[in-house]
C-alpha positions as MATLAB code, in Angstrom:
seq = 'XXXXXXXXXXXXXXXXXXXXXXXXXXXXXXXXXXXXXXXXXXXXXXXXXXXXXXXXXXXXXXXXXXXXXXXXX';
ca = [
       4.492  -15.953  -25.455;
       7.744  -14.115  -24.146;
       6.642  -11.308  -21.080;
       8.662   -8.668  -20.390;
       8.872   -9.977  -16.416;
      10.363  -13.232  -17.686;
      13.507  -11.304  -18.951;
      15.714  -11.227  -16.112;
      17.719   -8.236  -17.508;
      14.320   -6.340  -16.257;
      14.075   -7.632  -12.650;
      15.618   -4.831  -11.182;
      13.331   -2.164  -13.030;
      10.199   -3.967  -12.448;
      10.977   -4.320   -8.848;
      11.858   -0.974   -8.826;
       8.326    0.616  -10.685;
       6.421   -2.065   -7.846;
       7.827   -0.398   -4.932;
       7.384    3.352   -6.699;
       3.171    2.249   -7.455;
       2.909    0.912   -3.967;
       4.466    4.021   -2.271;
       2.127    6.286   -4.859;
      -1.232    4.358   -3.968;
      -0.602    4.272   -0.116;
       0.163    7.956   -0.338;
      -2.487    8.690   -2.329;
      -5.067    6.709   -0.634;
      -4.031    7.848    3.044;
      -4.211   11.218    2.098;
      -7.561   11.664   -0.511;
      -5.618   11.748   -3.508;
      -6.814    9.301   -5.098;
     -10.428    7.444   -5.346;
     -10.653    4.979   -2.624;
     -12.117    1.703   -4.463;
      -9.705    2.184   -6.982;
      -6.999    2.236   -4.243;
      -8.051   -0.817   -2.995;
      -8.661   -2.786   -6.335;
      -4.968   -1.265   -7.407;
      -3.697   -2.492   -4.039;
      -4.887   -5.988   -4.040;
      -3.086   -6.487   -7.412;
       0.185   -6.732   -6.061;
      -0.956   -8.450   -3.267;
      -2.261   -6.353   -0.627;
      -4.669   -8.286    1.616;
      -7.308   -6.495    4.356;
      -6.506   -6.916    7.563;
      -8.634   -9.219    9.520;
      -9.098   -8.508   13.608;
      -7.495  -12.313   14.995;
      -8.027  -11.367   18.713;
     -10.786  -12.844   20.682;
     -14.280  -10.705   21.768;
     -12.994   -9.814   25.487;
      -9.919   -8.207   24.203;
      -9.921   -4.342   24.255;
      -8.961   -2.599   21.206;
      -6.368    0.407   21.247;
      -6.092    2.891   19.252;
      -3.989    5.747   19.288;
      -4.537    8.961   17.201;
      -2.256   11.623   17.284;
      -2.150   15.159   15.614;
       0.885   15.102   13.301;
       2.833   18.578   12.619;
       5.344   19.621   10.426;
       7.874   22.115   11.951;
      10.624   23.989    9.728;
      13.454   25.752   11.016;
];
């Protein structure tokens, strides 16, 4: 069975559509446009993995949130 990856003539599109999908689900997911688990399940298809915490119990944790504005001039 040919696939339509295997055809090098379509490298350069395929790579093209991943990058578009991954862009569109991160942006989606980040900002509620899109259901969460389906996010996820989308994500981990092209290879996404969830983050695991490597650092050891004493460590503090930081995290920084800030407020993020658009201005137009």
């Amino acid at each position: 069975m040919c696939r339509l990856y295997d055809w090098p003539e379509f490298a350069h599109a395929l790579a093209i559509f991943r990058c578009k999908m991954e862009a569109a689900l991160e942006h989606g997911g980040m900002y509620g446009k899109l259901n969460p688990r389906m996010t996820i399940f989308a994500s981990k298809q092209l290879g996404w993995t969830d983050p695991r915490w490597r650092g050891d119990d004493e460590t503090p944790l930081l995290v920084i949130a800030s407020e993020r504005t658009a201005t137009r001039s």
